[in-house]
C-alpha positions as CSV (number, residue, x, y, z in Angstrom):
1,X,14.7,1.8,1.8
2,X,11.0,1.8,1.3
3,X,9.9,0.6,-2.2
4,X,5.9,1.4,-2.7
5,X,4.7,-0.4,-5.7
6,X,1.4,0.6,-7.2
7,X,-0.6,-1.3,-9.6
8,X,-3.4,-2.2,-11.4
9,X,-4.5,1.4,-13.4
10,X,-5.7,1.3,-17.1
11,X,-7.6,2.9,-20.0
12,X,-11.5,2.8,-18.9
13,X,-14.7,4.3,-20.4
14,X,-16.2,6.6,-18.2
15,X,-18.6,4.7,-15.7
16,X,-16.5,2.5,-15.5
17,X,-14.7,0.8,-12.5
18,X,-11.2,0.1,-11.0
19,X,-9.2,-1.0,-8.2
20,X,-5.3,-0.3,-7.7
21,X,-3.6,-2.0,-5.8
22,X,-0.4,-0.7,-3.3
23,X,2.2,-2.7,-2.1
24,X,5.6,-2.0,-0.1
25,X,7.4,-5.3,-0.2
26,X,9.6,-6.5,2.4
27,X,7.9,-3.5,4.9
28,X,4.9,-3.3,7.0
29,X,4.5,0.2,6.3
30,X,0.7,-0.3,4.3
31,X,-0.2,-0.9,7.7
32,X,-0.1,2.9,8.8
33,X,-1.6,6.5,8.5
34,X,-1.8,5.8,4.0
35,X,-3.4,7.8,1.1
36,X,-4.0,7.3,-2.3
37,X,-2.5,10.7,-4.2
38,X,-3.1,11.8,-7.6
39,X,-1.3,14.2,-10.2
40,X,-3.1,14.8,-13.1
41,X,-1.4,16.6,-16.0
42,X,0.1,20.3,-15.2
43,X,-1.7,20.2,-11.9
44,X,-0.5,19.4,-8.2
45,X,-0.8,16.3,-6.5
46,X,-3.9,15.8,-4.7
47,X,-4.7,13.7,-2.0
48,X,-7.9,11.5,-2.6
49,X,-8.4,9.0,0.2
50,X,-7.1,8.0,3.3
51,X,-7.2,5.5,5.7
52,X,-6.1,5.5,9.4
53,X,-4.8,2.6,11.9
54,X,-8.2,2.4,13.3
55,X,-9.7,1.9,9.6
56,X,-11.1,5.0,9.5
57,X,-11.3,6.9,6.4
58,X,-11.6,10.4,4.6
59,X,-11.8,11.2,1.2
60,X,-11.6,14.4,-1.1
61,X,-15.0,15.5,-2.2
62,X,-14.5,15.3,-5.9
63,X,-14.5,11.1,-5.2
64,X,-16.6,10.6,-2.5
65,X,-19.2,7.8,-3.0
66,X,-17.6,7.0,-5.8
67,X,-13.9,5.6,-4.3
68,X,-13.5,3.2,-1.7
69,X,-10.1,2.8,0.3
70,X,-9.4,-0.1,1.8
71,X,-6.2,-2.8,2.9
72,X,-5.6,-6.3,3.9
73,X,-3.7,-6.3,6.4
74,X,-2.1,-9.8,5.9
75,X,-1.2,-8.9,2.5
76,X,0.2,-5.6,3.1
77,X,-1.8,-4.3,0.4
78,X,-3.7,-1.3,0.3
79,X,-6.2,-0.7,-2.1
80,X,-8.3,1.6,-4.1
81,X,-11.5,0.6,-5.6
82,X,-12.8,3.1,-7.9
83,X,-16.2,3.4,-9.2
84,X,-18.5,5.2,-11.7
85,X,-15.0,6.9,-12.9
86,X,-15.0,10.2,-14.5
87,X,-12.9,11.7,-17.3
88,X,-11.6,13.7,-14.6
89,X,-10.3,11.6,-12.5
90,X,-7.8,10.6,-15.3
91,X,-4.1,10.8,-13.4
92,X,-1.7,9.0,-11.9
93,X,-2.3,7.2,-8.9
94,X,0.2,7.3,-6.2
95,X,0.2,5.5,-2.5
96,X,1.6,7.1,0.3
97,X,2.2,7.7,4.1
98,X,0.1,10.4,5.2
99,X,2.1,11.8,8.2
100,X,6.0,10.9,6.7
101,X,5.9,10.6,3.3
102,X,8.1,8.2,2.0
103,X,10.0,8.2,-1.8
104,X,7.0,8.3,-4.2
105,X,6.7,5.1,-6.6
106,X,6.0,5.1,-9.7
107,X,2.6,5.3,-10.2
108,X,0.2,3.9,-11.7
109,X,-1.5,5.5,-14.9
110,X,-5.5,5.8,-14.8
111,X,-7.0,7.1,-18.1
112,X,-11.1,7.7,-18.3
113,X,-12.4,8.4,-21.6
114,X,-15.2,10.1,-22.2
């Protein structure tokens, strides 16, 4: 079974910066269709960014220009580099399969404050 490990969230002033990081150890599977969720309290989980085999990416309006999606391939790591963060953006940070979602890690906590 899939494990996806997500890492590297924190308490951060707004402005501020971060980058999580997404593993799946012991699986190729950061190599695929991915996306970085979030769920923010009493509210759904969103999709923010995604990236495709070919590299290309999409992200949801309320973080583009500010987030950044990226992976290393010979890491198996996918990534999320977030910039000029907003208290709003405050959540937890989830990685993903796009097309066949996989059992959802545990998170990783991102707090802004303001």
């Amino acid at each position: 079974q899939v494990q996806l490990v997500e890492s590297g969230g924190g308490l951060v002033q707004a402005g501020g910066s971060l980058r999580l990081s997404c593993a799946a150890p012991g699986s190729t599977l950061t190599m695929n269709f991915m996306a970085w969720y979030r769920q923010a309290p009493g509210k759904q989980r969103e999709l923010v960014a995604s990236i495709n085999t070919g590299g290309n990416t999409n992200y949801a309006d309320s973080v583009k220009g500010r987030f950044t999606i990226s992976r290393d391939n010979a890491r198996n790591t996918l990534y999320l580099q977030m910039n000029s963060l907003k208290p709003e953006d405050t959540a937890v940070y989830y990685c993903n399969a796009v097309q066949t979602l996989y059992t959802w890690g545990r998170g990783t906590q991102v707090t802004v404050s303001s």
